[in-house]
N, C-alpha and C positions, 0 to 999 in steps of 0.2 A: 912462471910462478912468481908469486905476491905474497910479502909480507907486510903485515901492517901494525905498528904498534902505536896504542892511543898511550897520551899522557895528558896529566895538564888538569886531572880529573879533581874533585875536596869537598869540601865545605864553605859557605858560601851563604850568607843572610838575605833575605829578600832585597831587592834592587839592587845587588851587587855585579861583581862581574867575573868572569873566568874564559880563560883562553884555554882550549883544547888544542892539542899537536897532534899529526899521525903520519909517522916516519914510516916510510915504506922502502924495502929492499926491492933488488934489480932494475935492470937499464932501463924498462918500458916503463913508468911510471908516469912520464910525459904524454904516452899517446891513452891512456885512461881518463874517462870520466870517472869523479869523486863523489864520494858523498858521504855524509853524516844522516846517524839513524839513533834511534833510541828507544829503549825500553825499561817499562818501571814493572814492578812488581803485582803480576797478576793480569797484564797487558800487553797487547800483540805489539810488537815492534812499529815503530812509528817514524815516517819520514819525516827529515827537519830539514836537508838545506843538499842540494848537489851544484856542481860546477863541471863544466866541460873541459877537454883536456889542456887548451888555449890558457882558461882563466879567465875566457873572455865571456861566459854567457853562467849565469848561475838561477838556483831554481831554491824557494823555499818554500816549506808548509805554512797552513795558514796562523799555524798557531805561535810559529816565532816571528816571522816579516816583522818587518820594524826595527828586530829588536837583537837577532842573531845574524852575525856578516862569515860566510866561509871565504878563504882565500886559499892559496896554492904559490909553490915557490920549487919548480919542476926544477929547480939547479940543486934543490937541499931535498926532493925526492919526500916533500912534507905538504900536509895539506892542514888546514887551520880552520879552528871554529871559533869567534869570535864571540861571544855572549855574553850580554848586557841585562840591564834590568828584570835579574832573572826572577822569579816566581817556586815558590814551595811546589807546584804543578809541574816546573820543567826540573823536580826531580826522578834522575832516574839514570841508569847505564847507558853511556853513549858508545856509538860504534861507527868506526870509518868503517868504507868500503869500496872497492874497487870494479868497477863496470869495465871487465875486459872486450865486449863486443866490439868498438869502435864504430856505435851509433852517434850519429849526428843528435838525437831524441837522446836530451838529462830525463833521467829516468828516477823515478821516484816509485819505483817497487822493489819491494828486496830481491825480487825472483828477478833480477835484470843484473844483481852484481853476483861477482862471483868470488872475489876476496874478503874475508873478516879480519877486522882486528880481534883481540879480545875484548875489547871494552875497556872503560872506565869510569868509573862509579860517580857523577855530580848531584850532590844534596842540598837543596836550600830550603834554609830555616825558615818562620815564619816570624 
């Protein structure tokens, strides 16, 4: 079993930046693939960025590449969203998420992870 809590969540003016955090309980948190997801309001949930369990191989949607870096720090049991010149568009509730299968395949459908955070809410203005 997996906990996951996001933080790191605000307010935030067009090309600005925010770092998201997602602490996770228990020992296995190493051998998981991660990832970041998102949803805004009125809109099916949306892949943004996964990373394998290494740290060594990471996957992003087409709509932040560029511009969002996930990262991982399996000693502090945390996984990180890194976003930059963010956009009024990439507001919306983000979500970690945890892929307990131990596939080689970064997965970018929600139906592949099986831990939630709760979320945390990023708004940017225009």
């Amino acid at each position: 079993q997996v906990q996951l809590v996001e933080s790191g969540g605000g307010l935030v003016q067009a090309g600005g930046s925010l770092r998201l955090s997602c602490a996770a309980s228990g020992r296995t948190f190493s051998d998981y693939n991660m990832g970041w997801f998102r949803q805004a309001p009125g809109k099916e949930r949306e892949f943004v960025a996964a990373m394998d369990w290494s740290g060594g191989r990471t996957y992003y949607g087409d709509s932040v590449k560029g511009r969002f870096t996930i990262s991982r720090d399996n000693a502090k049991n945390t996984v990180y969203l890194q976003m930059n010149s963010l956009k009024p568009e990439d507001t919306a509730v983000y979500y970690c998420a945890a892929d307990a299968r131990g596939s080689w395949i970064i997965s970018s459908s929600t139906y592949d992870y099986d831990y939630w955070g709760q979320g945390t809410q990023v708004t940017v203005s225009s």
